[in-house]
C-alpha positions as CSV (number, residue, x, y, z in Angstrom):
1,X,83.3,10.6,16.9
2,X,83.3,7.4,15.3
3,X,85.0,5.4,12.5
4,X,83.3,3.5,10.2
5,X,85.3,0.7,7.8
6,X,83.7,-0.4,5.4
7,X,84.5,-3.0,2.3
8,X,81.8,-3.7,0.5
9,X,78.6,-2.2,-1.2
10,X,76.2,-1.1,2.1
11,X,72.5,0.2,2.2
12,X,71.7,2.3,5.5
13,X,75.7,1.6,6.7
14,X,76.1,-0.1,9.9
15,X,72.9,1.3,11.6
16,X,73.7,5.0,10.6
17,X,70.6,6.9,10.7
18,X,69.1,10.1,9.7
19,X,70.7,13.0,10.4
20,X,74.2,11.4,10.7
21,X,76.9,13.8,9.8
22,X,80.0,13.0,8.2
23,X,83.4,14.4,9.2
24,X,85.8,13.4,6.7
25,X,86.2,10.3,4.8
26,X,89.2,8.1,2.5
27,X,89.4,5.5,0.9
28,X,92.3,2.8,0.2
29,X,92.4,1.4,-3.2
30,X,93.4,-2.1,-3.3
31,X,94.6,-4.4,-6.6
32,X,93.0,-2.3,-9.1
33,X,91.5,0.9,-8.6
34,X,88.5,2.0,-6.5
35,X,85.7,4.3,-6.5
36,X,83.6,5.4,-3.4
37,X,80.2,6.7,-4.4
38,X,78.5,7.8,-0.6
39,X,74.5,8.2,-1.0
40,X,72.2,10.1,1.2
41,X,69.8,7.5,0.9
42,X,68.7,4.4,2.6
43,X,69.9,2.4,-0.8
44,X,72.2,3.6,-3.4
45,X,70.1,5.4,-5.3
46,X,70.4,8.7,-7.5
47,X,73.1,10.9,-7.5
48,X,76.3,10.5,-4.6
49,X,76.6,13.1,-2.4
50,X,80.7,12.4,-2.2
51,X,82.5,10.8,-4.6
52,X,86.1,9.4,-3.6
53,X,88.5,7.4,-5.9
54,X,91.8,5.9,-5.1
55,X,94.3,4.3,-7.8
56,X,95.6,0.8,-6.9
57,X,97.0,0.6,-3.7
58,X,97.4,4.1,-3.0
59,X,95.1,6.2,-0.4
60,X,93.0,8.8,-1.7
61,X,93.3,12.5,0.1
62,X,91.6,12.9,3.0
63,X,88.2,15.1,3.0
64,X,87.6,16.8,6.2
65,X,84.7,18.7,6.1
66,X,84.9,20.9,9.5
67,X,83.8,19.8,12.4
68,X,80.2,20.2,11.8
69,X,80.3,17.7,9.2
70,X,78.1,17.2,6.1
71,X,74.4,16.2,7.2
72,X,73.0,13.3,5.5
73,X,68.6,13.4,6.0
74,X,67.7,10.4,4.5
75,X,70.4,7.7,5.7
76,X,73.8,6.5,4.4
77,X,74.7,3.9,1.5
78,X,78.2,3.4,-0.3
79,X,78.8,1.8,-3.7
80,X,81.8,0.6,-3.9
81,X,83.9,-0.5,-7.0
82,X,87.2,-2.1,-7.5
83,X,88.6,-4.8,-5.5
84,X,90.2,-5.1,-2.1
85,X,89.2,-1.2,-1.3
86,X,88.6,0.1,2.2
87,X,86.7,3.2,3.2
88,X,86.7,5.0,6.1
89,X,83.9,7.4,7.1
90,X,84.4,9.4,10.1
91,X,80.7,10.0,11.7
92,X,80.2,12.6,15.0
């Protein structure tokens, strides 16, 4: 398992490739509030798979999603909105 942080918009994140699964994901919402769109798509195209959104400053609930994790085919790409957000994706 790995964590991935991530703070601005990202096509194909951080060399995560096809067939990447995704264990569980937040996001921290910095001075105003944040959005976390989370493609399955080399570029942020079409509609998110996971949406996450966090008000300012606070941390948005955790989404685990078991420990066989939500397959992305394509690749992995994150719009981000809002400023001074964080997410984390947890990859295995």
């Amino acid at each position: 398992m790995e964590i991935k942080r991530i703070t601005a918009d990202d096509n194909d994140v951080e060399s995560l490739v096809a067939g990447t699964k995704i264990i569980g994901v937040w996001l921290i919402g910095g001075s105003d509030a944040a959005t976390a769109d989370i493609h399955d798509e080399v570029t942020v195209t079409g509609n998110p798979k996971i949406t996450l959104k966090a008000a300012i400053n606070t941390v948005s609930p955790y989404l685990y999603f078991g420990s066989q994790g939500i397959s992305f085919n394509m690749g992995i790409s994150v719009n981000l909105t809002g400023t001074g957000m964080v997410l984390f994706i947890v990859v295995g």
